[in-house]
C-alpha positions in Angstrom: 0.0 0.0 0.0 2.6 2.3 0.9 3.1 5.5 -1.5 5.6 7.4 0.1 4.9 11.0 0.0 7.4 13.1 -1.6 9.7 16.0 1.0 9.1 19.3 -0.6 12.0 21.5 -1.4 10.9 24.4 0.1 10.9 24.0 4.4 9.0 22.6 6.3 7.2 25.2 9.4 8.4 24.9 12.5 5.7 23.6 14.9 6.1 24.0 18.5 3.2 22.1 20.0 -0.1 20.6 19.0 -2.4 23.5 19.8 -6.3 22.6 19.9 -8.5 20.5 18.0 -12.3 21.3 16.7 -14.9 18.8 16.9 -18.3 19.2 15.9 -21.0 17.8 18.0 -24.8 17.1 17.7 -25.8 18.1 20.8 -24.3 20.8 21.9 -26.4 21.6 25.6 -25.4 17.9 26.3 -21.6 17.9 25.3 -21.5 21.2 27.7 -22.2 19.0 30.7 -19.9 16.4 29.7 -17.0 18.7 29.0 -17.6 21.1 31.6 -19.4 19.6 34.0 -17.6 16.4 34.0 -13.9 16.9 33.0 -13.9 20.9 34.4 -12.3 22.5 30.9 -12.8 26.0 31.8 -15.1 28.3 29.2 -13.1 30.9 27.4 -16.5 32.1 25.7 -19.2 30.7 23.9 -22.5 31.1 22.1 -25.6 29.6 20.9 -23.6 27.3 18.3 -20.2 27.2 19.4 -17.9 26.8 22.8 -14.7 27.7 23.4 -12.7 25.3 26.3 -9.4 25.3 27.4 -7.1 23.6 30.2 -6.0 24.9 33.5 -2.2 26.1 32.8 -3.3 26.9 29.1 -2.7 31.0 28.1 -4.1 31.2 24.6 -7.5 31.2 23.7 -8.4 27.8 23.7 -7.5 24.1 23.1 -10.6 22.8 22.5 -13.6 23.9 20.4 -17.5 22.5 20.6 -19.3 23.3 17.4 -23.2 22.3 16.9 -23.3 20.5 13.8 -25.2 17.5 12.1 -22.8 15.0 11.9 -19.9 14.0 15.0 -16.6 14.8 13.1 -13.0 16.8 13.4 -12.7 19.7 12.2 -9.3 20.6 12.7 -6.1 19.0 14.1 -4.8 22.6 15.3 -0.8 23.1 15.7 0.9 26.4 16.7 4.2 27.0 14.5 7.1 29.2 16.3 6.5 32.8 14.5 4.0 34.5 12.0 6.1 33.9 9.1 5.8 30.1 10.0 2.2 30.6 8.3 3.5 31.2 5.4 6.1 28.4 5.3 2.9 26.1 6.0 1.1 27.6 3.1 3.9 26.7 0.8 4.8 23.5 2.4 1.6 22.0 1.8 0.9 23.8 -1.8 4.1 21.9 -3.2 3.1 18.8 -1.8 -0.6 19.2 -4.1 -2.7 19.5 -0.8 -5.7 21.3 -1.0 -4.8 24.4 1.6 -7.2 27.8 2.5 -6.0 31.1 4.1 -8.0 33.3 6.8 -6.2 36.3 8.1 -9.4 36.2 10.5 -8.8 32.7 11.9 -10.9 30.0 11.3 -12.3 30.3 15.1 -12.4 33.0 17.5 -9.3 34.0 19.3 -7.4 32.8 17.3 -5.8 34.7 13.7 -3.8 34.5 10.8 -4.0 30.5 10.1 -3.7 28.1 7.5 -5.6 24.7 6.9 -4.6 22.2 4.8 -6.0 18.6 3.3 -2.5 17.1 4.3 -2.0 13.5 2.5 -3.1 11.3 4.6 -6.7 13.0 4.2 -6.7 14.8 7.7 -7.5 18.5 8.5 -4.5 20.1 9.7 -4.2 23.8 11.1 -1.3 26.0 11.7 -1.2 29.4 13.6 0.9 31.7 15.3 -1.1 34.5 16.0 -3.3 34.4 18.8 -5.6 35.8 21.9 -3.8 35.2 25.2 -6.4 34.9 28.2 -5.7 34.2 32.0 -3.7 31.6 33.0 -5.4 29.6 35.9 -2.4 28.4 37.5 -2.8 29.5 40.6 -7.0 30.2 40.4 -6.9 27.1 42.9 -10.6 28.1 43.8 -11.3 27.0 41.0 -9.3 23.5 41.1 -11.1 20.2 40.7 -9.8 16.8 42.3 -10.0 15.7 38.8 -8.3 18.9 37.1 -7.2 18.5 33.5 -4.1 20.8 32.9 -2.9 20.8 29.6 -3.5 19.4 26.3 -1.7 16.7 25.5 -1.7 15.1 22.5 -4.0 13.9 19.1 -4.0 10.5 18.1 -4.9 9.9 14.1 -6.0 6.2 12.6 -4.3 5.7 9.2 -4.3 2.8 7.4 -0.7 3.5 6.0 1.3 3.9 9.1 4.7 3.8 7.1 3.8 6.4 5.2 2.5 8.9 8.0 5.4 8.7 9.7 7.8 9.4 6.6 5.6 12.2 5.9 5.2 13.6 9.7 9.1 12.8 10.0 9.9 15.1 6.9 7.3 17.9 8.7 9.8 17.8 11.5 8.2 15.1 14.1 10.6 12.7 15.6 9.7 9.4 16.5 9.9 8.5 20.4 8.4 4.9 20.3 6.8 2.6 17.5 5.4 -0.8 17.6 6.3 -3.7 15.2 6.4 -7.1 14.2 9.1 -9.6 12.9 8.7 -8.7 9.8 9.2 -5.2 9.9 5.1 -4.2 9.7 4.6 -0.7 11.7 1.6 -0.7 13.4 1.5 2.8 15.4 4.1 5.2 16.2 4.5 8.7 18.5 5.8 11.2 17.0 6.3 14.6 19.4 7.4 18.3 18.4 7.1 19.2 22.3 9.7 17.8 24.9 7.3 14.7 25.2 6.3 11.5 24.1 4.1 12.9 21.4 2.4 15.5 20.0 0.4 13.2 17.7 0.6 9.3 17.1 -0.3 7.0 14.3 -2.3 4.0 15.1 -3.0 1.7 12.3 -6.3 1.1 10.9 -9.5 2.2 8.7 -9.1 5.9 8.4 -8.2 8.7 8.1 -9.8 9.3 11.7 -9.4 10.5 14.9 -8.8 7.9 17.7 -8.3 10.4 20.4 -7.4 13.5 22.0 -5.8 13.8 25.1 -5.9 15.9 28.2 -2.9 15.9 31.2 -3.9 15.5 34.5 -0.6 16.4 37.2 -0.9 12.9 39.1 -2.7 9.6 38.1 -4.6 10.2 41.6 -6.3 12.9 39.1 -7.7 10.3 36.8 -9.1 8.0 39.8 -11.1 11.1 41.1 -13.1 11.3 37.4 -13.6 7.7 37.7 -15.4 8.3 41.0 -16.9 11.3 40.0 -18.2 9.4 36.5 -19.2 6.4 38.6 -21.6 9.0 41.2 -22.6 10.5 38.2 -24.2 6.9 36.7 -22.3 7.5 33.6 -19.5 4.9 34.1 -20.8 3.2 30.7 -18.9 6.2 29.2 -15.3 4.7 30.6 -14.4 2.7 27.8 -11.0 1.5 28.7 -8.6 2.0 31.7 -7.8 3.1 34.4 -4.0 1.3 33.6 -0.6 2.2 32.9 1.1 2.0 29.3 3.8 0.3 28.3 4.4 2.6 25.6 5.0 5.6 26.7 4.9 4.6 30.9 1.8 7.1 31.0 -1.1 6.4 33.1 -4.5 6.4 31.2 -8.1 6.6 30.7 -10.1 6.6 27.8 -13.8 7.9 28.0 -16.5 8.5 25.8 -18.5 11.6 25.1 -21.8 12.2 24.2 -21.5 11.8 20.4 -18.7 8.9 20.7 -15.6 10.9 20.5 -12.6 9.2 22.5 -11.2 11.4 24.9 -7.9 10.3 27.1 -6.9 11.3 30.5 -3.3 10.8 30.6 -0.2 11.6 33.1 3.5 10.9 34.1 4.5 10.4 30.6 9.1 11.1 30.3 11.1 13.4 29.0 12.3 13.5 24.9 14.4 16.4 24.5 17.7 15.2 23.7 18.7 15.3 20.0 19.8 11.4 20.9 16.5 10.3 22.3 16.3 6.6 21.9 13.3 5.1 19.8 12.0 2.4 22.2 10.2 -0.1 19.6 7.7 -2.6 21.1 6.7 -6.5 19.8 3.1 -6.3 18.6 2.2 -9.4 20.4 3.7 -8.2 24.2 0.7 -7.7 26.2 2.7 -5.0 27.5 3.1 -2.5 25.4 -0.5 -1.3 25.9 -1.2 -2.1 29.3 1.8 -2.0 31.4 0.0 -4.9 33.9 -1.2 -7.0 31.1 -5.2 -5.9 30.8 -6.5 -6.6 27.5 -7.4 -3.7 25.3 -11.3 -3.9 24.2 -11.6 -4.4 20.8 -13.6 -1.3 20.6 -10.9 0.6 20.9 -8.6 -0.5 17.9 -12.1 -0.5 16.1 -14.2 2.9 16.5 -12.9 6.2 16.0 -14.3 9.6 14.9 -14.4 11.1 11.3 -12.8 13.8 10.1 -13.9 16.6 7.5 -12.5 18.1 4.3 -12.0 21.9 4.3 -16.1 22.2 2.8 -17.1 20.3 6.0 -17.9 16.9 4.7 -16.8 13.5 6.1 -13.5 12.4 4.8 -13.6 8.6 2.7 -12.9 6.4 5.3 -9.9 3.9 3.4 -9.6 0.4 4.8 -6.0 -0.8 5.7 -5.0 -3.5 4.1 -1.6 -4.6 6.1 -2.3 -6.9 9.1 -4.4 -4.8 12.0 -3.0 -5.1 15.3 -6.5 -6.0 16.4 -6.2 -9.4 14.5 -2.8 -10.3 16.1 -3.3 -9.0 19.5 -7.1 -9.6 20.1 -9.0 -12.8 20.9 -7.6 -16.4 21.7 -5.3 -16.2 19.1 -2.4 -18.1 20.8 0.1 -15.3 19.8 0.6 -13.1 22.3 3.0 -12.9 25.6 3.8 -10.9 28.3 6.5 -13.5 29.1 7.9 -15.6 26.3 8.8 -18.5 29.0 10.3 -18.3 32.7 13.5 -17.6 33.7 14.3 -15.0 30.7 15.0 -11.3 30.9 12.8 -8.5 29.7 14.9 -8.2 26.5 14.2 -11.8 25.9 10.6 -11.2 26.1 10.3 -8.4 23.5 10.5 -5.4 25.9 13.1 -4.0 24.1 13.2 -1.0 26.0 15.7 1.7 25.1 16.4 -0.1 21.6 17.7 2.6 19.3 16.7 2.0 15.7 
């Protein structure tokens, strides 16, 4: 399947940090509670068709948008780029590479301005922005701090049925890779990619797409993510957890997935490591260690290597959804299927049973 795509000669922009993303919702009174009620993002401003939400330690405008809308769908994977003239070096970027790209000097949402989106090949809906409202940071508002307080925005994660090719593609946009997961033969099934000092800014999991898998919210401490579990579980809404609470092996981050009101996955995630270093190792994982998703072994639901949220073209209609033809991690790693470990046999060391932690490649 893999069609590489080509690196443009002019440069690539140079993105700091995933930024926001822009969902659409069907019901937008009810995705209010969920959001704001449940989680705690804080209201920047809003109206009748459209809310604005961002984190606790956040200081631009937003990181999350709620827009009313027929059909539940991304809008916009949203990234800020290091300076104004950035823009423009997305703008060309994306306009040698044959992707479909439109221009507001206005900003596509409130707060924020001069910004770029683009159809970027894998058929996703990227943004890129510099310019933008800065509002109070809530650092130290502690009266308004919930036991459950979500602090940052952490991270998008895209379903792709190429994986190969996303990552050649986000590698020549300036993402590095901090882990992947593989089998013998070389097949790539996901990778984390990161612009920030972190494990990633966005990852590829393979599968039917293009589509959004998640988006993810930091909490400080993983005693954070038990208090929304209690708070979901008073709340009779507990049908909405759809994975976790657990620990990943990729990535050592402690996790929740939930569900909101239209479906969209969102993760609560914390004590992730530090990727800095111009050496970082690339840890690479066995697609049949139990262990690379759930540190203790849990299984991983097979609705969560299945379902995922659609993502729109620049007119605001759903994106073909393209099958993936490779093996799916789901087939190898789900079910009685005999082939997966989390030891290989007793007695041998974790390199012997596919850890492979630290491996550089």
């Amino acid at each position: 399947m893999t069609n590489f795509v080509p690196t443009p000669t002019v440069p690539a922009p140079d993105i700091v940090r995933c930024a926001y993303m822009e969902i659409v919702v069907t019901d937008l009174a009810k995705s209010r509670e969920f959001y704001v009620g449940v989680l705690g993002l804080h209201v920047t401003e809003e109206d009748e068709n459209t809310i604005y939400l961002r984190s606790l330690e956040e200081f631009i405008h937003h990181n999350l948008v709620l827009r009313q809308g027929p059909i539940a769908a991304v809008a916009a994977f949203a990234y800020r780029v290091k300076s104004p003239a950035e823009v423009d070096a997305a703008e060309a970027y994306y306009k040698e590479l044959g992707c479909r790209t439109e221009r507001r000097k206005e900003g596509f949402t409130k707060g924020i301005g001069d910004s770029v989106r683009v159809e970027d090949p894998l058929g996703f809906p990227y943004e890129f922005f510099y310019e933008t409202e800065h509002v109070e940071r809530l650092t130290q508002r502690y009266d308004l701090y919930s036991a459950g307080e979500l602090v940052r925005l952490d991270h998008f994660n895209q379903v792709t049925p190429d994986v190969p090719r996303g990552r050649a593609y986000l590698e020549d946009l300036g993402f590095r890779v901090s882990e992947d997961i593989k089998d013998s033969d070389g097949v790539t099934y996901a990778a984390w990619m990161h612009r920030k000092q972190t494990v990633h800014d966005t990852a590829l999991t393979g599968g039917n797409g293009p589509r959004m898998h998640h988006v993810a919210f930091a909490t400080h401490e993983k005693h954070n993510i038990i208090q929304i579990c209690d708070k979901m579980g008073a709340l009779r809404i507990s049908d909405r957890i759809e994975r976790g609470p657990g620990r990943h092996g990729v990535s050592n981050a402690f996790y929740l997935y939930i569900l909101d009101p239209d479906g969209h996955r969102i993760e609560i995630y914390t004590q992730d490591y530090y990727t800095g270093d111009p050496d970082n190792p690339t840890v690479t994982w066995d697609v049949h260690d139990n262990q690379r998703r759930d540190w203790w072994g849990n299984p991983v639901v097979p609705s969560w290597y299945t379902e995922a949220s659609l993502v729109l073209d620049l007119d605001g209609n759903p994106q073909p959804v393209i099958e993936r033809t490779d093996a799916s991690e789901m087939a190898v790693t789900v079910g009685a299927d005999g082939f997966s470990y989390t030891r290989k046999s007793e007695g041998e060391g974790a390199e012997a049973q596919g850890f492979k932690l630290g491996a550089q490649v």
